[in-house]
N, C-alpha and C positions, 0 to 999 in steps of 0.2 A: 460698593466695591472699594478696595483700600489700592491705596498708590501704587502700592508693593504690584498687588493681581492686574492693574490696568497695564501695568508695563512688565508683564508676566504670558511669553509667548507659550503656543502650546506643546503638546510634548513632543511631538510630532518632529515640529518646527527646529525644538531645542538639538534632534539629533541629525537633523539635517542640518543644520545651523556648523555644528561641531564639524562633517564633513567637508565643508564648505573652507573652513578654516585648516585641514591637515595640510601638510608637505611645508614645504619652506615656500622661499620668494622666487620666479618664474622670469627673470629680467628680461633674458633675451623675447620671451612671448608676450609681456608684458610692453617692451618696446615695440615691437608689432604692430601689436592693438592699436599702440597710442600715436603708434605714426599716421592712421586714419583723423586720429582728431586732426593733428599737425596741419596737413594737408586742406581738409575741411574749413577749418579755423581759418587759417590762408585768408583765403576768401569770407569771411567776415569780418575780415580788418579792412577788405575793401570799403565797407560803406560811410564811413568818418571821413577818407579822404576823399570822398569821392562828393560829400557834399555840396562841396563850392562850386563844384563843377555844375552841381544838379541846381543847386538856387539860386545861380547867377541865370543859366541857359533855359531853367523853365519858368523864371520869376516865381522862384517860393518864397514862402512868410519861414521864419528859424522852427514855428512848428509845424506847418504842414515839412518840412524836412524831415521833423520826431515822428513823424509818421513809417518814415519808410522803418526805421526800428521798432516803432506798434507792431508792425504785422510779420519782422521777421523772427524777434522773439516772443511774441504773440501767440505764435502757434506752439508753444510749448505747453500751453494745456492741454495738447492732447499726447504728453507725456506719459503720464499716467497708467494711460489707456494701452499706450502702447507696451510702456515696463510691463503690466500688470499680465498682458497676452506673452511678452517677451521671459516673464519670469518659467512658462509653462511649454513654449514652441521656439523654435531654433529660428530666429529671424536675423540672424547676423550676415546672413548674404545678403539680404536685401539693405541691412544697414551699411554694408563697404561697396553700395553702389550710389550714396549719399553725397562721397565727396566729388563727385561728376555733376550728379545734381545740382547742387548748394553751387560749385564752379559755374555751369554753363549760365545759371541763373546770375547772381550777382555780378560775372563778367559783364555781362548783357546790360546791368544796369547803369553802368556809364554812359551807353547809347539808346535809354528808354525817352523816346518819341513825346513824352509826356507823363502826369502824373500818374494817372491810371496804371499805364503799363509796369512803371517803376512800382507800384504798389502790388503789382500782381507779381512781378518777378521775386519781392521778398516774401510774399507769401507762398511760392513754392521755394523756396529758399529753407523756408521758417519752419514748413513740414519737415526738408527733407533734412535738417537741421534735429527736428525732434525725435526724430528717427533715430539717429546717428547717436544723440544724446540720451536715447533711453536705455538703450542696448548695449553699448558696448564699454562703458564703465565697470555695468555687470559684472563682464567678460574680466576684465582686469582684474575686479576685484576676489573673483574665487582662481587668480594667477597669484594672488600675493601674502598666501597663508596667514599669518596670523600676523603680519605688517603691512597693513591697512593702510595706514596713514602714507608711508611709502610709496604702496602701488598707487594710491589717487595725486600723489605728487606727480609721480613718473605722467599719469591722464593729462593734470591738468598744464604740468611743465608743455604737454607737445601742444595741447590749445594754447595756451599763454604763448609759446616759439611761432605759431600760425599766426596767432592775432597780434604778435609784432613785425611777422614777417612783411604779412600782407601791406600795411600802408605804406613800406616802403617799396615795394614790388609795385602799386599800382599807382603808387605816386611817379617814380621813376620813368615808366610806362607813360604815362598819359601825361608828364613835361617833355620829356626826351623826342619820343614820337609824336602822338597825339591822343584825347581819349577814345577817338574813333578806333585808336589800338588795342583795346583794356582787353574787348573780345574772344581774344587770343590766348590768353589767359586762360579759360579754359580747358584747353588742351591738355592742362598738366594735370586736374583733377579726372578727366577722363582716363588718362594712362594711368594713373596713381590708383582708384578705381578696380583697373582690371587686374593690373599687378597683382594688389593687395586681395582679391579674388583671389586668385592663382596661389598665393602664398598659402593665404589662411584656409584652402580646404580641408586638411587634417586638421584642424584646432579644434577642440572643443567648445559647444556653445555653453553657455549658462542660463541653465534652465536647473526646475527641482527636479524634472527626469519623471515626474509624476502628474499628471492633470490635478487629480485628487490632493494632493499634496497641500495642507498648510488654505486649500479655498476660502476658507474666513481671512478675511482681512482687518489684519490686529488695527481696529479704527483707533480704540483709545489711546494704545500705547505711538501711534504716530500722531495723534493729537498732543499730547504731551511734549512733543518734540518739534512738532512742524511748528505748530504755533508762536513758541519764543523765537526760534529762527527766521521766522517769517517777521517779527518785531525789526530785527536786526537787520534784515535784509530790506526791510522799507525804511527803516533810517538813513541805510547807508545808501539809500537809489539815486539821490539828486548827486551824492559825489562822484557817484562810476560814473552817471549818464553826462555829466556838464564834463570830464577829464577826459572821457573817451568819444562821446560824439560832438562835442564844441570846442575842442581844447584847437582844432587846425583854425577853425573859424576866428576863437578869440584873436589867435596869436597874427592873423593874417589881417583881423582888423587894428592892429597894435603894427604893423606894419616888416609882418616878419618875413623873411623870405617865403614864397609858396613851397618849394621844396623842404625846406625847412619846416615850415608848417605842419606841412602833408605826414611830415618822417617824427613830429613831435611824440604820435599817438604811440608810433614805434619804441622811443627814450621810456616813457611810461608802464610799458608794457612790457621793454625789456627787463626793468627791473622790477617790475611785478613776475618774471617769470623765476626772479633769483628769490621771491617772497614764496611764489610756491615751491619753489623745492625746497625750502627750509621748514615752510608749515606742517608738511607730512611729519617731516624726521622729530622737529619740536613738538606737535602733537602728539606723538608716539611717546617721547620722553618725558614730558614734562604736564599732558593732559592737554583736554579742548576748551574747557573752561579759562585755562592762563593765555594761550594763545590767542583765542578769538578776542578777548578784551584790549590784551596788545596790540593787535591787526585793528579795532575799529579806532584805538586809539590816537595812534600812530597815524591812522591815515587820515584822521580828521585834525590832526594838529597840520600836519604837511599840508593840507589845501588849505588850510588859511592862511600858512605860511605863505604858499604859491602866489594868492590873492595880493597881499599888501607888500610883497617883496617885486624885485628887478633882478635882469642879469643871472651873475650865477647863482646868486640865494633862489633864486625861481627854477632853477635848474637843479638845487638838489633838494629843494621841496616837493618839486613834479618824480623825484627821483625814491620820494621817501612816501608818498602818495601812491606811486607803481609798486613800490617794495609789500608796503604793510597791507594796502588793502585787498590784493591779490592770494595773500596768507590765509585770510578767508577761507578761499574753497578748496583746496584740497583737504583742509579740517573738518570742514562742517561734512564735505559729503564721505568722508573716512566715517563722522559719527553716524551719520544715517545709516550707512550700511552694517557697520557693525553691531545696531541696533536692531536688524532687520536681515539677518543670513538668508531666510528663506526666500524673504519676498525684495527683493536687492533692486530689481528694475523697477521695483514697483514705487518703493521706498524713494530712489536715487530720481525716478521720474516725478515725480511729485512733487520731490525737494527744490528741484528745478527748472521744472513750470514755475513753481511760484516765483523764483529769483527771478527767469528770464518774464516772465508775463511783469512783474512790477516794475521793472528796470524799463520795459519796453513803454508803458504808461510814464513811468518817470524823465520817458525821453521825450515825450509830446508835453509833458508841464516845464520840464528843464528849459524846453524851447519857450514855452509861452512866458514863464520867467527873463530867458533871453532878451525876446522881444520889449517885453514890457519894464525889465531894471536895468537890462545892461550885462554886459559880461561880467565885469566886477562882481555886481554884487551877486549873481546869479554861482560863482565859485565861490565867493566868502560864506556864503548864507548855507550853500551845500556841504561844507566842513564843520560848521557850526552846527546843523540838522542830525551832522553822523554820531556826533556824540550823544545823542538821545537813544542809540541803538545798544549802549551798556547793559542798562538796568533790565532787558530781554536778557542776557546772557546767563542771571541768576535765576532765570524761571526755570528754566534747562533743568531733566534729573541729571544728578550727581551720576560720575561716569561707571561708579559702580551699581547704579540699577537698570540694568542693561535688560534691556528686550526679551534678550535670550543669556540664559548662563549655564 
């Protein structure tokens, strides 16, 4: 079979595909949606600062710490499974009861008794995380017609605005008062939760509307795609996991304020959420190819920068690090789905099992790096590693052999 047929949907697929893509851009629904990640996300920016807390008071090793991220992004293999049910059945009420989940659970984790517990709270964390992340991407994406890139900007902006929120929320929290307070925290994803319930009853879900519909799953033609991406996205794993779950630890062994510390992950992530909202718009204008090579680029020159610099050159390296590598996902999961109209949960699940499952692995080597070189070299060596994640971006098909046309 030639290139062309393997990444050649069926006809089927091709006119539901087109549907998918009519009307314009959907903002205000579109905002909706993505305040569930928001909210959600929150509470996975708990677990970086909440480290110090957990490997000082249960005496852990920097990898059994990587663990607690093994098993909350971990559970995103069974993404998949869930897109795959989600592209055919309306499960978006059970995914906007997620961010209550993911809340009460991670709350909980600043006061887990032990390692066990703290492992078991991320791993319902990690489900009700894959839940959230299978589904309701979807949902954005058949809100944002034929600007793709945009609506997964708008997605990933409200997760990027959570996961900068959060360490400063539960940083704050657990200096101010104490961590015996984090608990409390939950409350919000519970209200938020029911709200957003209430809201989104009339919304439409994102399904084919048909069982039958599109059942073959286009294996080759997401072979073809998952694979280089999958190259790029284990390059770049030691630099996400050592900047976002050891960057409070480094800087608190360097002798930084804890508050300061705790709030780092936030500076980071703040401007990686100004990286996504330019990825969508630049990938729209300018292709996925030119961006994503800029994004791994850029963010592997900043953390080595970060490494061998002080003071403020570290501070707009960590700045230029948040920005560019952040640009990443809103691109990549714009191309998956536009490559995949039919099977979008399916597609977007799959995409991101594999980031969240590799990253989660990359945070228990990241640690055992830690342990065993040092924080230096465990950041310099991760910026150095990302730029091997290029020559993946040419295996990629060209953006005109699309899925579906």
């Amino acid at each position: 079979m030639s290139r062309d047929q393997a990444l050649t949907a069926p006809p089927a697929q091709h006119e539901s595909g087109k549907a998918a893509n009519e009307g314009g851009f959907q903002t205000l629904k579109a905002l909706t949606v993505s305040s569930a990640h928001a909210i959600h996300d929150t509470y996975a920016g708990f677990i970086a600062p909440l480290l110090p807390f957990l490997i000082e008071r249960l005496s852990l090793m920097k990898a059994e710490a990587g663990l607690f991220l093994l098993l909350y992004q971990g559970s995103s293999v069974l993404q998949p499974f869930i897109g795959h049910i989600g592209d055919r059945k309306n499960l978006r009420k059970y995914a906007l009861l997620m961010p209550a989940i993911t809340g009460i659970s991670l709350s909980f984790l600043a006061v887990a008794p032990n390692l066990g517990v703290g492992l078991l709270l991320c791993l319902i964390a990690g489900i009700s995380s894959a839940i959230l992340h299978s589904i309701l991407p979807a949902l954005v994406s058949s809100l944002s017609g034929k600007q793709l890139g945009k609506g997964m900007s708008i997605w990933m902006v409200g997760g990027e605005f959570g996961i900068m929120l959060g360490p400063i929320l539960v940083t704050a929290v657990a200096t101010v008062f104490s961590v015996n307070a984090v608990p409390w925290l939950a409350l919000l994803g519970i209200a938020i939760s029911i709200a957003l319930s209430i809201l989104m009853r009339g919304m439409p879900s994102h399904t084919t509307g048909n069982d039958n519909v599109s059942a073959t799953i286009p294996t080759k033609a997401l072979l073809a795609i998952i694979l280089p991406l999958t190259g790029v996205v284990f390059m770049r794993a030691p630099l996400r996991t050592s900047s976002e779950i050891f960057l409070p630890v480094y800087l608190l062994e360097q002798g930084i304020n804890p508050l300061l510390a705790g709030s780092s992950v936030s500076l980071l992530l703040g401007f990686g959420m100004l990286g996504t909202m330019a990825g969508g718009p630049l990938r729209d204008r300018f292709g996925f190819r030119k961006v994503i090579i800029g994004s791994v680029f850029f963010a592997s020159l900043g953390m080595i920068f970060f490494a061998i610099t002080s003071g403020w050159l570290q501070v707009i390296s960590l700045a230029l690090v948040g920005a560019a590598s952040m640009m990443i996902l809103p691109v990549g999961l714009a191309y998956i789905l536009e490559h995949f109209p039919n099977n979008r949960s399916l597609a977007n699940g799959l995409y991101l099992a594999i980031t969240f499952s590799i990253n989660a692995v990359s945070g228990v080597i990241t640690g055992f790096m830690y342990d065993k070189f040092g924080g230096f070299n465990t950041f310099l060596w991760s910026g150095i590693i990302s730029f091997l994640g290029i020559p993946f971006v040419f295996l990629l098909p060209k953006e005109s052999e699309k899925a579906v046309e």
